[in-house]
mmCIF file as gemmi writes it, N, C-alpha and C atoms, coordinates in Angstrom:
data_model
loop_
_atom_site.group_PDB
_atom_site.id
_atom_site.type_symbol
_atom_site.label_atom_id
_atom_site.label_alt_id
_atom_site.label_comp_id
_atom_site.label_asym_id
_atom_site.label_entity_id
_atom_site.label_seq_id
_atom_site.pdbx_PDB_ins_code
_atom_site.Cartn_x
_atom_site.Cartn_y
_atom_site.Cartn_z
_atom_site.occupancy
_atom_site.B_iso_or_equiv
_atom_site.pdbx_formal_charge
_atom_site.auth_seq_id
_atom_site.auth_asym_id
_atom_site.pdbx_PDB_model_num
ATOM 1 N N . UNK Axp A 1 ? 0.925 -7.297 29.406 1 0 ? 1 A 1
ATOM 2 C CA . UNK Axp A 1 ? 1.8 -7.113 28.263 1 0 ? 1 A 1
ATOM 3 C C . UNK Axp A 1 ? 0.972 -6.576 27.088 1 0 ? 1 A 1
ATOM 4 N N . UNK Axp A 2 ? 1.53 -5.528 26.14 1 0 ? 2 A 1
ATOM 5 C CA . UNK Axp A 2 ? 0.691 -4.979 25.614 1 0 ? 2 A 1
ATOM 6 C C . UNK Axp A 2 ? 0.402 -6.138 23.922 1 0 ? 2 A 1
ATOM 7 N N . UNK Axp A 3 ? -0.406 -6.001 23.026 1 0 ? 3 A 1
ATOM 8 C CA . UNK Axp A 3 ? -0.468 -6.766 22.007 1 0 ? 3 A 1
ATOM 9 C C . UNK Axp A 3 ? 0.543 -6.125 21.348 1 0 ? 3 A 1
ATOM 10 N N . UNK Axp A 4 ? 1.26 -7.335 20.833 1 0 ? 4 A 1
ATOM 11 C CA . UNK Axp A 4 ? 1.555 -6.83 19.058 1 0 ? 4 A 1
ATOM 12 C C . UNK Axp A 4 ? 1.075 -6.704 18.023 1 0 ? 4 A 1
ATOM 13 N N . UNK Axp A 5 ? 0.935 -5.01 17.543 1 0 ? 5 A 1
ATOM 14 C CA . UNK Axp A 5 ? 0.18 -4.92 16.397 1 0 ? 5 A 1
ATOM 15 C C . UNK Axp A 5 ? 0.652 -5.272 14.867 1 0 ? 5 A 1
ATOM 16 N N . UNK Axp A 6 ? 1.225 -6.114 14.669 1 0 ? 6 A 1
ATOM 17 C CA . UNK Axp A 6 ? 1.869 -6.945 13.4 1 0 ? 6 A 1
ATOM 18 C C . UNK Axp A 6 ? 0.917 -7.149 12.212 1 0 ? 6 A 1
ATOM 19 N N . UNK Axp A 7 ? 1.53 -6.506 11.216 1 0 ? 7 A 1
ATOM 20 C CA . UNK Axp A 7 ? 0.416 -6.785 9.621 1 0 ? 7 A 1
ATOM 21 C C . UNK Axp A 7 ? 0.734 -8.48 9.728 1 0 ? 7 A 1
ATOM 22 N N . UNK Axp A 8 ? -0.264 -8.994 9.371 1 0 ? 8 A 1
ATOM 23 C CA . UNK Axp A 8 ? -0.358 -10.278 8.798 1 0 ? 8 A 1
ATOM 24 C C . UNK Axp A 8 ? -1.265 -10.627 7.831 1 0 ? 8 A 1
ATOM 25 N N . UNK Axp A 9 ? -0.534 -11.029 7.003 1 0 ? 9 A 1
ATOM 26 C CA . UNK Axp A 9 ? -2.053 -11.98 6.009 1 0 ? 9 A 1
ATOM 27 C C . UNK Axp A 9 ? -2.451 -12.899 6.065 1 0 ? 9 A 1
ATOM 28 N N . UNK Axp A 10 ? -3.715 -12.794 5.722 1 0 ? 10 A 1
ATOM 29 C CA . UNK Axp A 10 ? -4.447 -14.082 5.885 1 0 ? 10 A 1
ATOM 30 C C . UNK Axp A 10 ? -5.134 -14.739 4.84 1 0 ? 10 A 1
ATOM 31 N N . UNK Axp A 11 ? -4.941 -13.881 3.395 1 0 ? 11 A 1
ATOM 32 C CA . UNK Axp A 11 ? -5.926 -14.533 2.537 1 0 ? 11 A 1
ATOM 33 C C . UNK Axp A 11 ? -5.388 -13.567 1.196 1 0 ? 11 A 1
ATOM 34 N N . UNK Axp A 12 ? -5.066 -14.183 0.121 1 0 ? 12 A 1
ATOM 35 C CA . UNK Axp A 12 ? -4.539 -13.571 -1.054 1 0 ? 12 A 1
ATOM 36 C C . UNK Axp A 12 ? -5.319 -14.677 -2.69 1 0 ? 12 A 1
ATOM 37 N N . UNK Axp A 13 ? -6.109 -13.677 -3.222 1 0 ? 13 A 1
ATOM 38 C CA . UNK Axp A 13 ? -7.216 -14.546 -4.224 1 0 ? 13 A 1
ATOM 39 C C . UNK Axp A 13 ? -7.58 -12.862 -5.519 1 0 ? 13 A 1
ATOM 40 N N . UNK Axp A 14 ? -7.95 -13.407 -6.361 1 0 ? 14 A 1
ATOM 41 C CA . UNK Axp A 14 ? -8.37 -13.1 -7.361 1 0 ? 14 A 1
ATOM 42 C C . UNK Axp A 14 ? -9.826 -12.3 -7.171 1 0 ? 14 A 1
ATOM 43 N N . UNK Axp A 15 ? -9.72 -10.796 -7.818 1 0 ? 15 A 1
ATOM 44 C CA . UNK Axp A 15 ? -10.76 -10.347 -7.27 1 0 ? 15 A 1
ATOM 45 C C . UNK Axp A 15 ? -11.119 -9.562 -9.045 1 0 ? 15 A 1
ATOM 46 N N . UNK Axp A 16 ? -11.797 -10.754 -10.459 1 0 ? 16 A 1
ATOM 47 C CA . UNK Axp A 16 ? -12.129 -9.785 -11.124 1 0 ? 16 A 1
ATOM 48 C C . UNK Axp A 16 ? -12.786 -8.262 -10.956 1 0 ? 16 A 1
ATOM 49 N N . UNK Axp A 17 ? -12.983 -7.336 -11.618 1 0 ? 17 A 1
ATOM 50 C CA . UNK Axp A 17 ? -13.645 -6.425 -11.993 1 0 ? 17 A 1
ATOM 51 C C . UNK Axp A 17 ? -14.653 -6.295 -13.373 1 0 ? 17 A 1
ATOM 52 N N . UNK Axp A 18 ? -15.734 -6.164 -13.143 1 0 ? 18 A 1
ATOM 53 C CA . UNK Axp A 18 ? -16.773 -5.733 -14.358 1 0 ? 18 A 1
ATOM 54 C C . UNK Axp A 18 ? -16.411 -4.368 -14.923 1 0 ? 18 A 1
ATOM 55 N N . UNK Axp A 19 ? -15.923 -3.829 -15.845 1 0 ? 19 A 1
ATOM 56 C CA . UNK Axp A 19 ? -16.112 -2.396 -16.41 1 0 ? 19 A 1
ATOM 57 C C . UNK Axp A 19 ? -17.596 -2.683 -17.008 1 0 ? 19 A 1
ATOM 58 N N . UNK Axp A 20 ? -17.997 -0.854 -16.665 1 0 ? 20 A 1
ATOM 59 C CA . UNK Axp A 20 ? -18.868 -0.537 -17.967 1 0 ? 20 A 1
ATOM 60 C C . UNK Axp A 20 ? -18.767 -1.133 -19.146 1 0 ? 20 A 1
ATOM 61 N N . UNK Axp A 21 ? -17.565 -0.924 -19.644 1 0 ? 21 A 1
ATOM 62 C CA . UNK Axp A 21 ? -17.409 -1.177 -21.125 1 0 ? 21 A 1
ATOM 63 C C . UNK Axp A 21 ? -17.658 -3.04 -21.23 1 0 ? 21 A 1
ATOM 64 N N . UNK Axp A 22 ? -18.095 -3.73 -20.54 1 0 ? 22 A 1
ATOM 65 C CA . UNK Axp A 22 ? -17.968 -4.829 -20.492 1 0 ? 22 A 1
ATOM 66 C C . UNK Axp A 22 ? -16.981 -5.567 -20.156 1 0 ? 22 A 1
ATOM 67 N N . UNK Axp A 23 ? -15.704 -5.139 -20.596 1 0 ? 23 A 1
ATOM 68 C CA . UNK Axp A 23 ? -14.291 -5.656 -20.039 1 0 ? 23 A 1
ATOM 69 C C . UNK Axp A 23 ? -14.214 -6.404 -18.578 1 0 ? 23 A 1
ATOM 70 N N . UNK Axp A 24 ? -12.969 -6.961 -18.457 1 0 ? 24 A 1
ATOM 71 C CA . UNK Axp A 24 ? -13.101 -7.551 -17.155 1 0 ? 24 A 1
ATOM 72 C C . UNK Axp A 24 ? -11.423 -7.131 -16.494 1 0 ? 24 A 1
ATOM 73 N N . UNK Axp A 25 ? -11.555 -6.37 -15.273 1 0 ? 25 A 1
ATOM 74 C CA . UNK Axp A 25 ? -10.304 -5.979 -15.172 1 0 ? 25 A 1
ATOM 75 C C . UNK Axp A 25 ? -9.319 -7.315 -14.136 1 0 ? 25 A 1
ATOM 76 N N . UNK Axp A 26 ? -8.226 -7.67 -13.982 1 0 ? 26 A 1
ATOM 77 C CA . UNK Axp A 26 ? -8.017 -8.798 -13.198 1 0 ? 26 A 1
ATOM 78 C C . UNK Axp A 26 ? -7.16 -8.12 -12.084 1 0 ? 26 A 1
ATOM 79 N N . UNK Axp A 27 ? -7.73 -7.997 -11.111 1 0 ? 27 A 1
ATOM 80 C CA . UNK Axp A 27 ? -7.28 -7.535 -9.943 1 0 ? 27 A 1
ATOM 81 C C . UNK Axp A 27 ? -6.907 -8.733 -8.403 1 0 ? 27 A 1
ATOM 82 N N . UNK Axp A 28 ? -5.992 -8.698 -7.505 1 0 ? 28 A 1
ATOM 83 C CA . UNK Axp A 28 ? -5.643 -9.205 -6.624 1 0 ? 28 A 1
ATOM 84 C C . UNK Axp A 28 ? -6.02 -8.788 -5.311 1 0 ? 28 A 1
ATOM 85 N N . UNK Axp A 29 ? -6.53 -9.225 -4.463 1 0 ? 29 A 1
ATOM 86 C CA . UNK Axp A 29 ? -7.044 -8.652 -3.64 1 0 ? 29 A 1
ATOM 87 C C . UNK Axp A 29 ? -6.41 -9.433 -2.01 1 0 ? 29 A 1
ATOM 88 N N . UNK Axp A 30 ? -5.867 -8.402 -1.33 1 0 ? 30 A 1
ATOM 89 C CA . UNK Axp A 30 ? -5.282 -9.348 -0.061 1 0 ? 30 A 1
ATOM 90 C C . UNK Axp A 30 ? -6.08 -8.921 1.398 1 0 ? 30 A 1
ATOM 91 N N . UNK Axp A 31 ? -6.148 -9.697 1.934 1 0 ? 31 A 1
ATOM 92 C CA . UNK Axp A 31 ? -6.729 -9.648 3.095 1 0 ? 31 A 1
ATOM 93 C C . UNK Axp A 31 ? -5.91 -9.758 4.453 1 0 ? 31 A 1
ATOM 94 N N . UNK Axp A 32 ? -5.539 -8.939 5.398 1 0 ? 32 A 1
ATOM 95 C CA . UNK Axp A 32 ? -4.771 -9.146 6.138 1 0 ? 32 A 1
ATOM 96 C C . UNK Axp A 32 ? -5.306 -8.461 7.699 1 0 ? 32 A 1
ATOM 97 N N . UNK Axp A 33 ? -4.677 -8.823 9.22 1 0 ? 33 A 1
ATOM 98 C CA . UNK Axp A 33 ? -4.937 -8.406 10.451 1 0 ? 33 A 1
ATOM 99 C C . UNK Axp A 33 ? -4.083 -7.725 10.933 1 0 ? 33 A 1
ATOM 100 N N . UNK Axp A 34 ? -4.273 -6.674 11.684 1 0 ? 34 A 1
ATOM 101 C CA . UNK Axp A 34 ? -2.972 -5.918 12.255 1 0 ? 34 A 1
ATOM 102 C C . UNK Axp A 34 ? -3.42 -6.32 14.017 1 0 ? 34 A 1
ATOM 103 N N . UNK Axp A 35 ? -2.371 -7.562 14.412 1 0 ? 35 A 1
ATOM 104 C CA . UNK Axp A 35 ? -2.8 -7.806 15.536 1 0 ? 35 A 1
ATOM 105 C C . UNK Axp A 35 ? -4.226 -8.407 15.538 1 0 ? 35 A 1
ATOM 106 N N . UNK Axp A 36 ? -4.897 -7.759 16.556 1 0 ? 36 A 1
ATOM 107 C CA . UNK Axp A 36 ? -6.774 -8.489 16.55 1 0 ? 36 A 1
ATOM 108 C C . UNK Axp A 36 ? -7.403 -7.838 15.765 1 0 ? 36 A 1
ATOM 109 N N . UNK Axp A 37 ? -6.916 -6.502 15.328 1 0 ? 37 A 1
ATOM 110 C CA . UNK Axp A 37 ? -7.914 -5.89 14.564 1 0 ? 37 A 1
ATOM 111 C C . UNK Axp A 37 ? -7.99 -6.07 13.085 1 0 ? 37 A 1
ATOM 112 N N . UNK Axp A 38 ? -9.33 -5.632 12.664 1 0 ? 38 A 1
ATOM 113 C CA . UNK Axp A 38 ? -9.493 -5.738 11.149 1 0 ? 38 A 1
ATOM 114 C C . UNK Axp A 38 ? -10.282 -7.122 10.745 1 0 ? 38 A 1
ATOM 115 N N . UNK Axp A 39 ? -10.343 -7.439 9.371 1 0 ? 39 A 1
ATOM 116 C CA . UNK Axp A 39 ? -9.648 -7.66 8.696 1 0 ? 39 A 1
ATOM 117 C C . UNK Axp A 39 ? -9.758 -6.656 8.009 1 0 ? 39 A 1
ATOM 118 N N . UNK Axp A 40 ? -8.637 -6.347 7.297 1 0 ? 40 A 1
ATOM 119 C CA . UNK Axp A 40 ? -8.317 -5.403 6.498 1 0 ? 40 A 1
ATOM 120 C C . UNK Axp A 40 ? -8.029 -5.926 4.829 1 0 ? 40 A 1
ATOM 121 N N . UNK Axp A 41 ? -7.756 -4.922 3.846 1 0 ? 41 A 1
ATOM 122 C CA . UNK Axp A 41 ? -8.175 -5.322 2.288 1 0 ? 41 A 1
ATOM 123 C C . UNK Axp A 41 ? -7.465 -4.431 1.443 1 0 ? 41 A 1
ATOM 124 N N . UNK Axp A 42 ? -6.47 -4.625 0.331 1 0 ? 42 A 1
ATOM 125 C CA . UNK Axp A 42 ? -5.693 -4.068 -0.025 1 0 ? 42 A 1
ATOM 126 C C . UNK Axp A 42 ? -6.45 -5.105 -1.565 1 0 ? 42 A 1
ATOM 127 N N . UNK Axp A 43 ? -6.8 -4.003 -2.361 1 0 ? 43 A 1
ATOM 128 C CA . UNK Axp A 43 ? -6.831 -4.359 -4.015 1 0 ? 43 A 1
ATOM 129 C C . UNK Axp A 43 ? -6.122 -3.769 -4.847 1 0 ? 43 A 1
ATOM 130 N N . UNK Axp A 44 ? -5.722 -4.378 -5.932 1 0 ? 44 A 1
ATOM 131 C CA . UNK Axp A 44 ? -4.453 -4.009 -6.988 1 0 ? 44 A 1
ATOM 132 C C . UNK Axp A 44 ? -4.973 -4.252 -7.959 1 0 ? 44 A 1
ATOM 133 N N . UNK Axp A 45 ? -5.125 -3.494 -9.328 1 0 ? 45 A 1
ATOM 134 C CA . UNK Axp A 45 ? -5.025 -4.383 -10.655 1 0 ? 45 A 1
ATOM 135 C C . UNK Axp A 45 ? -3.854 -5.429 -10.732 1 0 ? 45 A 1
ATOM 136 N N . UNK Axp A 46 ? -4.054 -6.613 -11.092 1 0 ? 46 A 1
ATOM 137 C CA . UNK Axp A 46 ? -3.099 -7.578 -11.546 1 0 ? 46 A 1
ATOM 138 C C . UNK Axp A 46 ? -1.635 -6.981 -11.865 1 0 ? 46 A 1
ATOM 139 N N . UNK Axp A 47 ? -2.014 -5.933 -13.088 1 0 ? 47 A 1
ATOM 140 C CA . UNK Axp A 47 ? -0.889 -5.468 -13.799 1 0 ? 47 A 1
ATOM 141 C C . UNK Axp A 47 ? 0.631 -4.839 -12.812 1 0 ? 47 A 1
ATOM 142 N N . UNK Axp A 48 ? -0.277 -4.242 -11.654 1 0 ? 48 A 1
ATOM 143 C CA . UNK Axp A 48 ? 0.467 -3.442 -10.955 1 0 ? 48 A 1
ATOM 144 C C . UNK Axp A 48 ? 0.528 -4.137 -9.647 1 0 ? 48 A 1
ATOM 145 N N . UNK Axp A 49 ? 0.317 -5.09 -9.468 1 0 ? 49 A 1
ATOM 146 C CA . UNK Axp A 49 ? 0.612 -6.09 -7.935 1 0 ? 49 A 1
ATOM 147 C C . UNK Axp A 49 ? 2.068 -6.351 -7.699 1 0 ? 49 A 1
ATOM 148 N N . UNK Axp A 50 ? 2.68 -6.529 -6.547 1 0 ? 50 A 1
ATOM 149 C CA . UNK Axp A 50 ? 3.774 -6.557 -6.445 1 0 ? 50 A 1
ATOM 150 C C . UNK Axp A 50 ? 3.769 -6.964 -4.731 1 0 ? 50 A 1
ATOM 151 N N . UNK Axp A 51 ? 4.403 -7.158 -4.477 1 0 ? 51 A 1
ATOM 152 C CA . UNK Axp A 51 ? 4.731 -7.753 -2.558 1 0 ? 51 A 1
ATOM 153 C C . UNK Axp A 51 ? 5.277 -6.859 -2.013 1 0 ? 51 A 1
ATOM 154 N N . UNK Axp A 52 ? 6.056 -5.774 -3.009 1 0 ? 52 A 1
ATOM 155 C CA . UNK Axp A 52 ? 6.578 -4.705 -1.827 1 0 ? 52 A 1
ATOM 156 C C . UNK Axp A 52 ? 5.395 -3.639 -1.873 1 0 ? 52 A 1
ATOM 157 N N . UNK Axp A 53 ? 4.007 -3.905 -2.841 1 0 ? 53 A 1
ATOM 158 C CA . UNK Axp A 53 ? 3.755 -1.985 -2.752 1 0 ? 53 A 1
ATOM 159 C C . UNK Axp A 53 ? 2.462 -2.799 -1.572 1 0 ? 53 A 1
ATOM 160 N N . UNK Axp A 54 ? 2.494 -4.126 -1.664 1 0 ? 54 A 1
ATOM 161 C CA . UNK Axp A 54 ? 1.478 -4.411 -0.827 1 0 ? 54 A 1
ATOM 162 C C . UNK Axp A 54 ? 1.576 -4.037 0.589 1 0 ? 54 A 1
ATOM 163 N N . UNK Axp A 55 ? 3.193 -4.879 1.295 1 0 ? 55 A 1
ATOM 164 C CA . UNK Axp A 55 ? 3.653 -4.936 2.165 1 0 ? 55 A 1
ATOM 165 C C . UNK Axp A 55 ? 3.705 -3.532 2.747 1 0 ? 55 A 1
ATOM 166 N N . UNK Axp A 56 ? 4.036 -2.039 1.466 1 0 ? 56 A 1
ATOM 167 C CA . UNK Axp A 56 ? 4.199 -1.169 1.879 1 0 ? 56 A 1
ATOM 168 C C . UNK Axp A 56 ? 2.609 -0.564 2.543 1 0 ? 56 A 1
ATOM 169 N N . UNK Axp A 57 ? 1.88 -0.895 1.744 1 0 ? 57 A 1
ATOM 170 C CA . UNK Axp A 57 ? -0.073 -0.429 2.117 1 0 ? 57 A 1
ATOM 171 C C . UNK Axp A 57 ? -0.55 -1.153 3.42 1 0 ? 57 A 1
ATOM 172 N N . UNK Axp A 58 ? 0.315 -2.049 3.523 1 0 ? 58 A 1
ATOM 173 C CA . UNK Axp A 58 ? -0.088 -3.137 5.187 1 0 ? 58 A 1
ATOM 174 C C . UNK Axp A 58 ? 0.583 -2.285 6.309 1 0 ? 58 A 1
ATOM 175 N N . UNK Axp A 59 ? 1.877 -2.149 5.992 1 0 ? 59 A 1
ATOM 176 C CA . UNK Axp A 59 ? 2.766 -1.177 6.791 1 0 ? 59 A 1
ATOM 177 C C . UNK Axp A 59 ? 2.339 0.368 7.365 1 0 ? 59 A 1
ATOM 178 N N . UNK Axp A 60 ? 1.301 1.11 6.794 1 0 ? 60 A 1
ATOM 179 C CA . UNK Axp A 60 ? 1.019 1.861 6.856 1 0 ? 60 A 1
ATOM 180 C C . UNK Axp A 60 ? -0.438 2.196 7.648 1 0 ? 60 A 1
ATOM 181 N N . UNK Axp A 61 ? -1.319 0.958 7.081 1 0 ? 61 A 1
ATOM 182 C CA . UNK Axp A 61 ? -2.209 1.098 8.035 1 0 ? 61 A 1
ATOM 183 C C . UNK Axp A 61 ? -1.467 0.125 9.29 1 0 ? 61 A 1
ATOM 184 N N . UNK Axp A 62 ? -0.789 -1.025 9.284 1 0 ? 62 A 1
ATOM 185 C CA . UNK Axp A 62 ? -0.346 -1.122 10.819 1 0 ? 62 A 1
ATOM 186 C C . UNK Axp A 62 ? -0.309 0.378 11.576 1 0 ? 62 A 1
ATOM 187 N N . UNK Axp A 63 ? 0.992 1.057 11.141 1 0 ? 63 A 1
ATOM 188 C CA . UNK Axp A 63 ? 1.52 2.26 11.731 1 0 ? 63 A 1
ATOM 189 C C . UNK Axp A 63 ? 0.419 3.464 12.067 1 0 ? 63 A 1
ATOM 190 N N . UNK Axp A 64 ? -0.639 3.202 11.718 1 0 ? 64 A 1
ATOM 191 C CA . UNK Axp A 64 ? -2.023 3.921 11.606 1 0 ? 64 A 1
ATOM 192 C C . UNK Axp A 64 ? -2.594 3.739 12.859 1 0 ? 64 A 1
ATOM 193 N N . UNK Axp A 65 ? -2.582 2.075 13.317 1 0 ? 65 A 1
ATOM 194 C CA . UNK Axp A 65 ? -3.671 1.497 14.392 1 0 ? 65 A 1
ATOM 195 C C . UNK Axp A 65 ? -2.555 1.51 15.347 1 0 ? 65 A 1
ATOM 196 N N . UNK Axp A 66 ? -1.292 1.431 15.147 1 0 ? 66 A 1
ATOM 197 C CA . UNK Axp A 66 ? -0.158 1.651 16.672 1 0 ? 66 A 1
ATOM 198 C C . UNK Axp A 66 ? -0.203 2.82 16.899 1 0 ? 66 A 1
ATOM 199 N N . UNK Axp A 67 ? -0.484 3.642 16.598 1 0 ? 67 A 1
ATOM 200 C CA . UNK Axp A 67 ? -0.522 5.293 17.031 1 0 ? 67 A 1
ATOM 201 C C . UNK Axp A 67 ? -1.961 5.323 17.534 1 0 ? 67 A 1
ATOM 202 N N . UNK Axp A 68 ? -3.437 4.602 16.856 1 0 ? 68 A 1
ATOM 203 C CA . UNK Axp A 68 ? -4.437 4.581 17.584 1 0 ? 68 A 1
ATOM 204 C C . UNK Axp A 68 ? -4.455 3.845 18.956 1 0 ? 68 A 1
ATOM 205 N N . UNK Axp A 69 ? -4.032 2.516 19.183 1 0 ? 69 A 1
ATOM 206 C CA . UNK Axp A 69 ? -3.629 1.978 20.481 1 0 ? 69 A 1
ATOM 207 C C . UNK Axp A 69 ? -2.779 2.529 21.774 1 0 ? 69 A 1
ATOM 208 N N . UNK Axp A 70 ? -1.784 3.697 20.857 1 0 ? 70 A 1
ATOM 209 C CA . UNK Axp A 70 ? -1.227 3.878 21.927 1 0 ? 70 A 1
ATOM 210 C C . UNK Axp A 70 ? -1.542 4.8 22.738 1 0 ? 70 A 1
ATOM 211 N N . UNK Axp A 71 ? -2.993 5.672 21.962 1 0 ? 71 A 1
ATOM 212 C CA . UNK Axp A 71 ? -3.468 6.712 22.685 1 0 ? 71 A 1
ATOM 213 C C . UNK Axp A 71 ? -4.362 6.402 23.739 1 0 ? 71 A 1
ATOM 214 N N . UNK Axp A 72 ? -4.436 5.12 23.904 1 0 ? 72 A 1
ATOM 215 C CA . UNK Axp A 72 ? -5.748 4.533 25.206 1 0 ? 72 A 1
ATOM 216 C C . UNK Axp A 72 ? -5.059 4.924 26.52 1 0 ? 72 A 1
């Protein structure tokens, strides 16, 4: 039976940023598996985080590694 290559997450945490300018930018950072592979890493500034643009960036590399699997 073949695997299912399914985005999943596994880990969603706080990933400051240092600017040059000294500033500190506040970014989100998610960690997720498509199936066995990866882990994989999706970062956002804070400001602009959201569950669908994430879900949409997980969705895409899934659809990335099912087109690589299916060429074996």
């Amino acid at each position: 039976m073949p695997e299912e290559l399914k985005a999943q997450v596994t880990r969603v945490f706080e990933s400051p940023l240092l600017l040059p300018t000294g500033g500190v930018e506040q970014r989100i950072r998610v960690d997720y598996m498509v199936g066995t592979h990866g882990p994989f890493s999706i970062t956002l500034p804070a400001a602009e985080f959201s569950a669908a643009r994430v879900k949409t960036e997980m969705e895409k590399t899934a659809g990335e590694i099912r087109t690589l699997a299916a060429g074996r």
